[in-house]
N, C-alpha and C positions, 0 to 999 in steps of 0.2 A: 095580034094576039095568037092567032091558027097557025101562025109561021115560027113564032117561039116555042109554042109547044111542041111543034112536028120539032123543032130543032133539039129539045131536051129530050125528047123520046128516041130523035137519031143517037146524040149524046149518050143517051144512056143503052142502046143497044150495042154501040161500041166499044166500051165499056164492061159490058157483058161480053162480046165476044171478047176482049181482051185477056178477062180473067179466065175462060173455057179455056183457052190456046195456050194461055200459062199453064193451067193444070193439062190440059194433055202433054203440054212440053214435058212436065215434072214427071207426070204418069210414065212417060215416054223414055225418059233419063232415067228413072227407078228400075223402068224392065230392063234397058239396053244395060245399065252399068251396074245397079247391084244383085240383080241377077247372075250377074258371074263374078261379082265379087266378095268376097269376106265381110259378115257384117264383124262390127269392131267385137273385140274379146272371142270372138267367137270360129269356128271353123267352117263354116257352113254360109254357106249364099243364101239370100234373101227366096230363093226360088224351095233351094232345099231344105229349109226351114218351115214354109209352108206345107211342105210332106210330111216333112216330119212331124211336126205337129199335131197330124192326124196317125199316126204311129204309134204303135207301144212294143217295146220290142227289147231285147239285149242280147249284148256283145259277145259271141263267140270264139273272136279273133280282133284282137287291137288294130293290125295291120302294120305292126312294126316288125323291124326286119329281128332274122336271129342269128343266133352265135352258136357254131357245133364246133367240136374238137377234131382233130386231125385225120378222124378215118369217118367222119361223117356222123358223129352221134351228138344230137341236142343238147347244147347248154342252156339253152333256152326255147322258149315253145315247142313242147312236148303236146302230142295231139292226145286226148284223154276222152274216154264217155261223162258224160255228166247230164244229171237230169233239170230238165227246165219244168217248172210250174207256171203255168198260164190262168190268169184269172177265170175263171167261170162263175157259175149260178152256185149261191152259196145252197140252194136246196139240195143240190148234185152232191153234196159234200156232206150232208146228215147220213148219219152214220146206224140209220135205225137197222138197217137190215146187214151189217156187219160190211158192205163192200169196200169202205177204206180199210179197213185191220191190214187186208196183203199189201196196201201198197203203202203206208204205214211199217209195216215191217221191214219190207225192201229197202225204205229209206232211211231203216234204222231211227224210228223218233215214233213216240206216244200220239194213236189216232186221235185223241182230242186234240193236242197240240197242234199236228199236223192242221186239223179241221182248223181250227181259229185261225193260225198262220193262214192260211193258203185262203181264206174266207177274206182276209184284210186285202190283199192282193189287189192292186191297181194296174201295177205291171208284171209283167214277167220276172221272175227269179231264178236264180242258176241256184240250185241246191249245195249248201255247206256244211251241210249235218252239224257235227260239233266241230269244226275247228275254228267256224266263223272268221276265216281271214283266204279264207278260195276254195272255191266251188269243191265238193268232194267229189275226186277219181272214182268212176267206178271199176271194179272189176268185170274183165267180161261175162261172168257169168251173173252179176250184178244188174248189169244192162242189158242181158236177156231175158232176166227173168220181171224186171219191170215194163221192159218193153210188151212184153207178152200177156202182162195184165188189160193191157189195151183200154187204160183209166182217162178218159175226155178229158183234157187237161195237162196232161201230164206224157212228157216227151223227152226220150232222150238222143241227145246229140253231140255231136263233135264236138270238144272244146279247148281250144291253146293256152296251156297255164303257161305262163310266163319261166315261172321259176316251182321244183318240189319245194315242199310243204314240211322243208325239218332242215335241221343246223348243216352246214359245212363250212368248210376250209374259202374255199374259193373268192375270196373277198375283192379279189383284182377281177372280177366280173361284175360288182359291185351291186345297185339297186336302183330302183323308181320311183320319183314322188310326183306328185299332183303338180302339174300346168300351173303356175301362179296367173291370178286372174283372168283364170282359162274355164267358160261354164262347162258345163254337164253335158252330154251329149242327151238330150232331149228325151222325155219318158221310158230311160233305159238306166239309167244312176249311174251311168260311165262317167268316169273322170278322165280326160285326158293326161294321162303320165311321160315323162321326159328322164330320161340317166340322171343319178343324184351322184354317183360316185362310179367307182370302176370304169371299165369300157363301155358301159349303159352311158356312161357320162363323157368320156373321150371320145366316143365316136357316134355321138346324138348327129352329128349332119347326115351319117352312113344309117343309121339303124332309124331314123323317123321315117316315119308310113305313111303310103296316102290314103289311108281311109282304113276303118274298121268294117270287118264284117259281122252282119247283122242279120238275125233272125225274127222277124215282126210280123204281125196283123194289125188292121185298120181297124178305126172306129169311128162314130159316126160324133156329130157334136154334141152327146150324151154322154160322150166315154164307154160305147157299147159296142161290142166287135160288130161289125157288120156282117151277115150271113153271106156265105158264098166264097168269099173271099180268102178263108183259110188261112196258113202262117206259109211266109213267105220268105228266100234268101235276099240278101239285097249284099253286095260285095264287088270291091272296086275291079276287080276280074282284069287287073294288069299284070301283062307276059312277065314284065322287069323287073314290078316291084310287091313288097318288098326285097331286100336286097343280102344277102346271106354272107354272113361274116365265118372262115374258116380259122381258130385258132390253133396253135403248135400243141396245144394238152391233150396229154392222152390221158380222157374220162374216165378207164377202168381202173387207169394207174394210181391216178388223182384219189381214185374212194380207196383205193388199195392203200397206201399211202397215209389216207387219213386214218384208217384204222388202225393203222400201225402207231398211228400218235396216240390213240385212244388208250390204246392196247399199252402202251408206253407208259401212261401217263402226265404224260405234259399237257401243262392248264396252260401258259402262254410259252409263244416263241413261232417259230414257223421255220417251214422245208421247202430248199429249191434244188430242183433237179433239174437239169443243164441235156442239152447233145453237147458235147465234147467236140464234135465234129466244126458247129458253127452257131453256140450259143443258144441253140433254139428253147425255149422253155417247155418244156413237158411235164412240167408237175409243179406247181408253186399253192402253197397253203399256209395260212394262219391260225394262231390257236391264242383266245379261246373262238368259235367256229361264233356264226351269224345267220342268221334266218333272213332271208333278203326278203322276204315277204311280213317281217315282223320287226322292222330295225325301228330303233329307237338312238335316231343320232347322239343324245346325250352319254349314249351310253361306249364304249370303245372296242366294241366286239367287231363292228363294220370294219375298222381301220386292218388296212395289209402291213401284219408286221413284216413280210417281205421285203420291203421296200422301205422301212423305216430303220433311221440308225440308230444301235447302240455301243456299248464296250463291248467290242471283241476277245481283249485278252490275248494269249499268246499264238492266237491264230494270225494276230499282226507281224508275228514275229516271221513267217513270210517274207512281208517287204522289210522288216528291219534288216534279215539277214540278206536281200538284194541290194539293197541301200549300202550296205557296209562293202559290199562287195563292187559295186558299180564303183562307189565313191573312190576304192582303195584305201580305207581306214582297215583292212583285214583279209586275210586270204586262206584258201582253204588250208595250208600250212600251219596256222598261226595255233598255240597251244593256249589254253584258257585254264583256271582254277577256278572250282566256283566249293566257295567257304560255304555256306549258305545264308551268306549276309553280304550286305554291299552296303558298308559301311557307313560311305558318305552321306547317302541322303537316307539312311534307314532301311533301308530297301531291303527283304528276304525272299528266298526262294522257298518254291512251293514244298520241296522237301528241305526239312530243316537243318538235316545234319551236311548238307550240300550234296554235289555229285564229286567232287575230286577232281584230279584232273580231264579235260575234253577236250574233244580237236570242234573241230565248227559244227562238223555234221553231227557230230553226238551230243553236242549242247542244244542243237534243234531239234534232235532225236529225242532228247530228253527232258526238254524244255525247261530251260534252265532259264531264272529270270536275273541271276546274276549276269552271266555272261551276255545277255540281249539289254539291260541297263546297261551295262560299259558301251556296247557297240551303241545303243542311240546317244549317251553323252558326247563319243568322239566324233560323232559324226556334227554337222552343221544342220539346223532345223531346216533348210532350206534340201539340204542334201537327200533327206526321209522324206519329206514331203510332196518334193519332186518325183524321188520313186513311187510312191502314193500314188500318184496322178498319172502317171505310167504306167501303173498295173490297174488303174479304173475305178480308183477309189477318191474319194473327196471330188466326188463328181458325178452327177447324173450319165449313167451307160446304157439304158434301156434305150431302144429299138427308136428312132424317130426319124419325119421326113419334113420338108422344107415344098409348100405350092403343092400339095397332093389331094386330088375329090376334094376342091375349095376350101381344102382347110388348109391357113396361112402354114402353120404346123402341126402335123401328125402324132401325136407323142401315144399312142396305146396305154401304157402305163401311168395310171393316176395315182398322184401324190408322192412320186421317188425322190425320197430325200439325198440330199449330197453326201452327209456325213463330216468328216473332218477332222485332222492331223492334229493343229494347233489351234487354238481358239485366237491367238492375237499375234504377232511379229514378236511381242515382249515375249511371249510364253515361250515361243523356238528358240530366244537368244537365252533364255534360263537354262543349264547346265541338266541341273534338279526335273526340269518337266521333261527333257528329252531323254533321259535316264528312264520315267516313271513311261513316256510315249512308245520307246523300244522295248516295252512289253505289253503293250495295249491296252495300256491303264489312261488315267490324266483327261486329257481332252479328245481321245482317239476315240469317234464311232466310226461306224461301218453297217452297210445292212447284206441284212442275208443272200439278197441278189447277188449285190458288188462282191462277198465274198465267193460263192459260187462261179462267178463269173473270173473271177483271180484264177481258180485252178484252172479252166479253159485257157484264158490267157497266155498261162504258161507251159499248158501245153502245146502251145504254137508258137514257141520261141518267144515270146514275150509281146505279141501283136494282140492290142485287145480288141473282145468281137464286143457290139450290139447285141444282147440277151433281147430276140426275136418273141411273142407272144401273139401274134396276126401273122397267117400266111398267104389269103388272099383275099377278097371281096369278090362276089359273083351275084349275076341277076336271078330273080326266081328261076330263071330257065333253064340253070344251071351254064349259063355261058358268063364264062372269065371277065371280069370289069378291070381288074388293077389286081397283079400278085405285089408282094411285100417282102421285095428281095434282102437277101440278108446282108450286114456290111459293116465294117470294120468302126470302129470309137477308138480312135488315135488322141492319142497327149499331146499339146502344140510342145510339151518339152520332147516330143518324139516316143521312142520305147527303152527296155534294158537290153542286155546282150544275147541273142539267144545262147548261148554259151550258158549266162547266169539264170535262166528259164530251165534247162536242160539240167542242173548244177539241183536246182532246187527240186522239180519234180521226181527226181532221184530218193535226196534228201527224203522226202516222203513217202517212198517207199520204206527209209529206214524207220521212220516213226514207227510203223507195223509190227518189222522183223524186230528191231531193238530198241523201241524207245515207246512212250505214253501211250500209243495205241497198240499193243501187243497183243489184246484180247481179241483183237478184228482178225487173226492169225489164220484162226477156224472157219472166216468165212468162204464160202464156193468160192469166189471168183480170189484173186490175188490183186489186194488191196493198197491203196497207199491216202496218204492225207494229213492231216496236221489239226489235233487237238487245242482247246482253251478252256481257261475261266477265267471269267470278267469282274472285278467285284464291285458293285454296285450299289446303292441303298434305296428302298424302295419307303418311304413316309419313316425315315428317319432308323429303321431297319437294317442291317446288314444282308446283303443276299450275291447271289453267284447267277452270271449270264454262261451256261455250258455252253461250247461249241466243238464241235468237229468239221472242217471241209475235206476232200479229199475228192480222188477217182480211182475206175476200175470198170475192166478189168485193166492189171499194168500191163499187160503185155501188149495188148489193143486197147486203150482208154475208146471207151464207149457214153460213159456217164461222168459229170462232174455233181458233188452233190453239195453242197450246206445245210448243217440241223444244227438249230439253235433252241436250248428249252432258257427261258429266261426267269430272271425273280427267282431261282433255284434257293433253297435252304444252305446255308456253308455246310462246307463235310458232304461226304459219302462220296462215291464214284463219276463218274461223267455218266451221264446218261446219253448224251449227244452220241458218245462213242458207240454206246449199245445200238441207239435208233440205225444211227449209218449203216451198223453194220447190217440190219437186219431191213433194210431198204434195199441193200444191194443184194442182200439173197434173195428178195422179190425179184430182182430184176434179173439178176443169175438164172433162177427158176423160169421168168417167163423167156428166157431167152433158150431155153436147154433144146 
């Protein structure tokens, strides 16, 4: 009986140490591996989770990389004062003896208000006065003089806004939403955010960060600061990263630029301005403009009408008239009449009593939509279409790479549509739609890029470039990671002649001196280009897509440009023609 018992008492001491050694194994597996690894949903290890936890603190700096323009100026994370409120003793915050009134007024907000907010306080708050959608910029003299009140609680510091706090153009930089089922960063109300659109979104591998920086005090298992301990920086304090994106836009041009739309008035359409030299982009905007800190995707203000195609109108007439000329349907010899009707399919020209006789260059000079219906009837859909895609249209042209910083492919430019010639095979072999196509009417879009990108084209003989928008990536330390060399977007049907590149850029100097654009006459530099209008219908509407592309100056092309105001009213003048011209006097001016 003494020997079974000793036996279940072994039995069960073994037993016991069994399950001890299990749980130390388990203890033992939980330090070694979730310790340094990610608990699920989440960014943080099980080790730094336990800190935090005893933390109250907020984010300064996300830790994401940023984007500046071409001589170094921020397009994103702009370093700004801003004032942080830290919870304290709501006693400190009665207001008997007047001492919150000055700091109340500094922060522009009514001392009771102030008092009850800042009384509720658990965590830290970055102050937002009214805008209530990011922290309010101080002025410096702003954050001197709060600083100087020296109020227990109340601190101001550095802080990286992402993006300002009001409308623009720039919509190919795009914006940030919340992490999907990605928590909070712990007693701080940070959300983790990721690229929703633009280069936020094309180059989320390049621009994610390892860590945010943070400004925090401890508390004890009361939720009380602990004394002694103070507020404290905590930041990932790596040489490399985040990783700093350099884009081809020049920021002063860019606002410069946008004012001139304002000043214009154009509610939609957008402007792209080109180097002439090697497609670089320097200035691309959308109108109507978007708050990237305030988008509401239902709505269509985010969207790059840059990069989105619509009817061009007789700025296609461009490739119709390389088309006719490559093909040999016509030659600069050849004499034309334009009635101002083109009988067969209905078809009139924009002046109604016609132009009379013209040879080619003055029918382009004067854009005549009789004479450009003849030439795409005679031609074969296949014939225009081809040149189309040889000058870079009916095709994505924007900047891309193939295996580059792990991304399978590189494409900077989010959402560039193709556009397109002919909507089916049937439609090229209709007589009728290549008539209405040889004037930019029918099924013909085009986006503002591609057409921009046509006048560079051609003036390099007809070799299209990559329209560039990234020049290089580098590490915080400013040392070189990968440049973003520039480089050609060839047709597998090949190119046109330079001859008929040479033939046409000419041509468009005559639109100035003698033809639709003759108002640009007066401007500084010596201009050329080639006008349109598109006619469209907007919920069943009639309406007008103006355009202008061209460059200048001619004697040295320096700039290629395209303005497109869209949804226009029918009747009145070009307005496209005015902006151009009053785009390139900025640019005249800053170049004097």
């Amino acid at each position: 009986m003494l020997l079974k018992q000793k036996q279940r008492i072994f039995y069960g001491l073994v037993i016991l140490t069994g399950i001890l050694v299990v749980l130390i194994l388990r203890l033992a597996y939980v330090q070694l591996v979730f310790r340094a690894s990610s608990l699920p949903h989440s960014k943080y290890t099980l080790q730094e989770m336990s800190v935090l936890q005893r933390e109250r603190g907020v984010v300064l700096d996300s830790g994401r990389g940023n984007v500046y323009d071409r001589n170094g100026k921020p397009l994103t994370g702009k370093t700004v004062s801003a004032a942080v409120l830290f919870p304290v003793d709501r006693k400190s915050l009665e207001n008997k003896d007047g001492r919150l009134n000055p700091v109340a007024r500094a922060l522009g907000v009514d001392s009771e208000r102030l008092a009850t907010l800042w009384g509720r306080l658990s965590v830290p708050l970055l102050w937002k006065g009214d805008s209530g959608s990011a922290p309010l910029a101080l002025t410096e003299q702003q954050a001197k003089r709060i600083s100087a009140l020296e109020f227990s609680g109340l601190e101001v510091l550095p802080y990286t806004e992402r993006y300002e706090n009001r409308p623009n153009g720039m919509q190919w930089l795009g914006y940030l939403t919340d992490v999907p089922g990605q928590m909070q960063m712990p007693h701080t109300g940070y959300a983790f955010r990721e690229g929703a659109a633009g280069l936020e979104k094309t180059m989320e591998p390049i621009l994610r960060g390892v860590g945010p920086t943070t400004v925090y005090y401890t508390v004890d298992g009361l939720n009380r600061a602990i004394p002694g301990t103070g507020i404290q920086l905590k930041s990932p304090n790596n040489p490399y990263y985040p990783l700093r994106l350099t884009s081809t836009i020049d920021l002063e041009l860019q606002r410069d630029i946008e004012k001139l739309t304002e000043k214009a008035g154009m509610k939609e359409g957008a402007v792209v301005l080109l180097d002439a030299s090697n497609a670089d982009v320097i200035a691309m905007l959308s109108r109507p403009f978007y708050n990237p800190l305030n988008v509401d995707p239902k709505q269509g203000a985010w969207n790059n009408r840059a990069v989105q195609a619509t009817a061009p109108g007789s700025i296609f007439k461009t490739v119709t008239a390389a088309a006719a000329l490559e093909a040999g349907v016509t030659s600069v010899d050849e004499s034309f009449y334009c009635s101002g009707k083109y009988a067969r399919y209905g078809l009139s020209c924009w002046k109604a009593t016609g132009h009379g006789a013209l040879t080619l260059e003055q029918a382009f000079a004067q854009s005549s939509n009789v004479v450009f219906a003849e030439l795409g009837e005679r031609m074969a859909g296949e014939e225009l279409e081809s040149t189309a895609r040889k000058l870079g249209l009916g095709r994505t042209v924007g900047w891309e790479a193939k295996d580059m910083l792990g991304m399978p492919v590189m494409r900077p430019l989010d959402h560039e549509e193709k556009g397109m010639v002919f909507s089916s095979e049937q439609a090229a072999s209709d007589g009728g739609v290549r008539a209405q196509s040889g004037i930019g009417q029918r099924d013909v879009r085009v986006t503002p890029l591609q057409a921009a990108n046509l006048v560079v084209t051609l003036l390099h003989d007809g070799q299209v470039r990559a329209p560039r928008l990234l020049h290089h990536v580098s590490y915080a330390n400013g040392q070189l990671m990968k440049e973003f060399k520039p480089h050609f977007a060839p047709s597998n049907a090949g190119s046109i002649r330079p001859e008929t590149a040479r033939l046409l850029t000419a041509w468009m100097r005559t639109v100035v001196t003698d033809g639709t654009g003759k108002s640009l006459m007066h401007a500084k530099w010596k201009l050329a280009g080639k006008s349109g209008t598109a006619q469209v219908k907007v919920q069943g509407q009639p309406r007008n897509n103006q355009w202008f592309i061209g460059y200048g100056p001619v004697e040295h092309p320096r700039y290629a440009l395209a303005v497109l105001f869209q949804n226009m009213k029918e009747g009145g003048s070009n307005q496209a023609t005015s902006l151009f011209g009053d785009i390139m006097n900025l640019l005249a001016s800053r170049s004097a």
